[in-house]
N, C-alpha and C positions, 0 to 999 in steps of 0.2 A: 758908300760901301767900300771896303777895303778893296783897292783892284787885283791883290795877290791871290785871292779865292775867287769864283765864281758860281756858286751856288746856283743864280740866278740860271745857269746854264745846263741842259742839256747834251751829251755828246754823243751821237748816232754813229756808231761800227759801219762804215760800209763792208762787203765781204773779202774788200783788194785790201783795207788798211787797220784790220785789227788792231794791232798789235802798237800800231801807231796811235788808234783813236783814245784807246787804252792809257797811254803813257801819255797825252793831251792832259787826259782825265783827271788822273791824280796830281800832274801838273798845277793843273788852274782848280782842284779842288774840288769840282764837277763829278756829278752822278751819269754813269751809263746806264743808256735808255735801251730798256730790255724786247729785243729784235729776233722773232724767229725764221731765219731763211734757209735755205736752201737750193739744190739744182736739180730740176726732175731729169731722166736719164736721154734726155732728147735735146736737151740746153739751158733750158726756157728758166726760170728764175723765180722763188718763192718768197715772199715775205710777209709777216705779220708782225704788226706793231703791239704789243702787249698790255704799255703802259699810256695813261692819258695824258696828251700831250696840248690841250685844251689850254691856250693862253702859254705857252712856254717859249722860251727860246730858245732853239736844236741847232745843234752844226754836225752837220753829216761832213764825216769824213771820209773821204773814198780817191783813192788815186785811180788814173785809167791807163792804167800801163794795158801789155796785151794778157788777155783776149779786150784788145782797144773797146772795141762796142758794146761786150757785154756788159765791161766795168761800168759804160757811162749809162745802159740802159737799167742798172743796179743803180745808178743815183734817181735817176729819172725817175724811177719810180719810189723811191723811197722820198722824195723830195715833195713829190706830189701829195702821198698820202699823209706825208707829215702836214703839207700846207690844207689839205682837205679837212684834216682833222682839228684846225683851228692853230696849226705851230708855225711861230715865225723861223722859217727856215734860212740859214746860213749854211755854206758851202765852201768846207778847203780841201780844195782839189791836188793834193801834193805835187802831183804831175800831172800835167794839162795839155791831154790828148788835142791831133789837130792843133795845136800849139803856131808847127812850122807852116802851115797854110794859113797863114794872114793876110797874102794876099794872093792875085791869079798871076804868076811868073809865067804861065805860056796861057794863049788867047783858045780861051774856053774850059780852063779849068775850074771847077769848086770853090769856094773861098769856105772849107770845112768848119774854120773858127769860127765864123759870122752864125755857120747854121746850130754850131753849137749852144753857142750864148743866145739864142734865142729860143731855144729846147730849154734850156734854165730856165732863161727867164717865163717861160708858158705852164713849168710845175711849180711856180711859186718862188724860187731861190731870192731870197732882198738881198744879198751879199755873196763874193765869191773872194777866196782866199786863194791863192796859189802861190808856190815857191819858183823863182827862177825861173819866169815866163819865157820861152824862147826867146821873143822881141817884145818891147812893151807895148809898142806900137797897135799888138790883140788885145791889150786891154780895152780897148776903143769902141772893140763890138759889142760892149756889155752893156744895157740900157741900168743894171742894176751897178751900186760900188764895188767898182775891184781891184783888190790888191797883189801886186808879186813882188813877198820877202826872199828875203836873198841870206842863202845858207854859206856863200864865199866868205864871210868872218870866220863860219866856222872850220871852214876847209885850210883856210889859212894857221887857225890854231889847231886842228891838229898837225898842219907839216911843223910848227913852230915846236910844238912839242916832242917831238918824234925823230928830226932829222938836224942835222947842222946844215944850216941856208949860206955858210960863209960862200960858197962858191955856185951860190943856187939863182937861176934863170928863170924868172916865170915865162911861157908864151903862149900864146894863144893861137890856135890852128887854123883860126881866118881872120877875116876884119870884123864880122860880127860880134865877135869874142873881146874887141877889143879893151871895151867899159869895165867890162867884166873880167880881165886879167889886169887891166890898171888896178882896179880899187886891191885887186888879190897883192898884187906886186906892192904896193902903197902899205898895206897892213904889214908889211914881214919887212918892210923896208929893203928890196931886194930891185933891179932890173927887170925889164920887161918890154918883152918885142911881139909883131902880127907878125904871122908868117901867111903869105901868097898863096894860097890857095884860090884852084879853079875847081869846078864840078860843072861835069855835066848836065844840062840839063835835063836831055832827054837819057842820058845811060844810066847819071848815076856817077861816071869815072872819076877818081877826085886825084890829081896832080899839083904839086907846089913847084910855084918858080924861085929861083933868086934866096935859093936857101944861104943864109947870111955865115957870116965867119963869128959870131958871136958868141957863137955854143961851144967853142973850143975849150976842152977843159972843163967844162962848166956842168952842175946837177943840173936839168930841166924840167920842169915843171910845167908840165901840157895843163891846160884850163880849160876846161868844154862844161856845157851843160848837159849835154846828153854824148851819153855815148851809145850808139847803138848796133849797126851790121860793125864798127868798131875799124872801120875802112881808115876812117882819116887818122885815126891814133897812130893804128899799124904803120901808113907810110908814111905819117910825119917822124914815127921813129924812126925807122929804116935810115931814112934823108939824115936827120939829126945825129945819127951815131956815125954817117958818113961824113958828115961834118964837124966831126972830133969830141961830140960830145959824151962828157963820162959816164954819167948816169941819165935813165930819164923813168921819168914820175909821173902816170897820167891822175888826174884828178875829174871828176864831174859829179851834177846836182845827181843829174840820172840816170840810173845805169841800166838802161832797157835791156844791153847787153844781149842780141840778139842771136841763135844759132852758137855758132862756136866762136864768137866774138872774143871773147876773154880768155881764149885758147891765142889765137890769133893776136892778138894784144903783146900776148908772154913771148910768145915764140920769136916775135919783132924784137923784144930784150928789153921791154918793160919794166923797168924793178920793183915796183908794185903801183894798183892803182886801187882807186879810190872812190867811193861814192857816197851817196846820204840813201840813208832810207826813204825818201819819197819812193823807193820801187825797194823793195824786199830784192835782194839778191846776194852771192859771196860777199863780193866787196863794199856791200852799204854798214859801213863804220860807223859812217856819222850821224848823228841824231838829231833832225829837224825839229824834234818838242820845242826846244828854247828860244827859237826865231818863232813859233805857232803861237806859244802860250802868250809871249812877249806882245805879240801884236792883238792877240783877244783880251788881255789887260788894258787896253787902252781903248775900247769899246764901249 
C-alpha cells in the first residue's frame, strides 16, 4: 500500500479537535467518520456513531485541554463505543492532560497519568499518539504503544522563516526544557542556555537564580512546552530584558494560555509568541498535521 494515503483509515472528530481531525484527514487521504454529539444543558455529553465501524481502524482525535475532564471523558467514551462496535481504536491525544503528574513530588499525591493510561487502556485504545509529552518518562504508564512527536522542527522553521537569528539566543525556562531547546538551538544553528529556575512546591512561586550576562544584546527565544497561568514566561522576561536583553520571543507546543495569561505575557514585553495548534487559541500558528500524518505513514 502506498503509505502517502490511508484509506485503510478511519478518523474520529473528538469535539476539542475538529478542525485538526479534519486537516489529519485530507492529509493521509482518510474518510471522516460521521459523529453526532453534543452537550445537554446540564454538561453531560452526547454521542452517536452513525457509520459501521465493524473491522476498521479509527483514530479519534481529541486533545484535553480545559474543560481537562470533559475533554477526556469525550474520548472515553467515544473510544469505547468504537472498541464495542468491533473498531480497532487508536488515540492522538494532541495535548495530554495530567501530563505533569508523572509522578508523586509530595507524599500522598495522585500520580493522575498512571490513572489516565489505564482509563484508555479499559475502553479499548491499542495505541496512543501525543505531541510533546511534558516528560517522556509518562510514556511508561501505557500498557498499550505510545508515542510523543515533537512539533520543535516545526517551531524552529517558522522562527527560521520569519525572523533574522543573527543575533538570536534560544533558552529554556528550566532544566526540564533543556533536551528540548538543544535540539531547537541545534536546528537554527544558534546558542542556547537553562535558566535556574525554582518553583514552589506548595505556592506555585516561580523565581530564577543566576540570571547570566549572555542575553546582552541578544533576540531570546524562550522554549516551553506549555504555557499556561503564563507565570514563568512573564518573569523570565522581566529578568531577561534586565539583563540587557533586546528582544524576546516566547514559543510553546501548548498554549493553555490560562485567564489572562497572554495579556500578561505582552505586558512583560514579549514581542510575539507562539504556539501549535494542539490547543485552539490566538497564537496556535503552527500546524501539527505534518509531524501526525508523518508518523501514521509509518503504521
Amino acid at each position: 500500500m502506498n503509505k502517502s494515503s490511508r484509506k485503510d483509515w478511519l478518523i474520529a472528530p473528538g469535539p476539542a479537535s475538529k478542525e485538526l481531525a479534519v486537516s489529519l484527514a485530507k492529509s493521509i487521504g482518510a474518510d471522516i467518520l460521521d459523529i453526532d454529539s453534543k452537550l445537554f444543558p446540564d454538561g453531560e455529553s452526547y454521542f452517536r456513531i452513525k457509520d459501521d465501524v465493524m473491522n476498521k481502524k479509527i483514530v479519534i482525535v481529541q486533545s484535553t485541554y480545559p474543560p481537562v475532564d470533559r475533554h477526556i471523558l469525550q474520548l472515553l467514551f467515544l473510544a469505547h463505543k468504537l472498541s464495542e462496535d468491533g473498531a480497532e481504536v487508536h488515540a492522538i491525544i494532541p495535548y495530554l492532560a495530567y501530563a505533569r503528574q508523572h509522578k508523586a513530588f509530595l507524599q500522598g499525591e495522585v500520580i493522575s497519568l498512571s490513572i489516565f493510561s489505564h482509563l484508555l487502556r479499559s475502553v479499548g485504545v491499542k495505541r496512543l499518539v501525543t505531541v510533546d509529552i511534558h516528560n517522556v518518562e509518562g510514556l511508561g504508564f501505557f500498557s498499550m504503544p505510545a508515542y510523543s512527536v515533537s512539533a520543535i522542527p516545526l517551531i524552529a522553521e517558522y522562527f527560521s522563516k520569519n525572523y533574522d537569528l543573527s543575533k538570536a539566543i534560544a533558552i529554556s525556562p528550566d532544566f526540564g526544557g533543556s533536551v528540548r531547546v538543544e535540539a531547537f538551538a541545534k536546528i537554527l544553528k544558534i546558542n542556547h542556555i537553562v535558566l535556574n529556575k525554582l518553583r514552589d512546591k506548595i505556592t506555585g512561586e516561580v523565581v530564577f537564580k543566576d540570571m547570566i550576562e549572555q542575553v546582552q544584546n541578544k533576540d531570546v527565544i524562550l522554549v516551553d512546552d506549555i504555557i499556561s497561568s503564563g507565570k514563568t514566561i512573564e518573569i523570565a522576561t522581566i529578568n531577561l530584558k534586565k539583563a540587557g536583553a533586546r528582544r524576546v520571543f516566547a514559543s510553546c507546543i501548548h498554549p493553555l494560555l490560562v485567564g489572562d495569561a497572554l495579556d500578561r505575557i505582552k505586558r512583560a514585553g514579549v514581542e510575539e509568541v507562539i504556539g501549535t495548534n494542539t490547543i485552539p487559541s490566538p497564537i496556535s500558528k503552527i500546524d501539527v498535521t505534518p509531524i501526525l500524518a508523518a508518523h501514521l505513514s509509518t503504521l
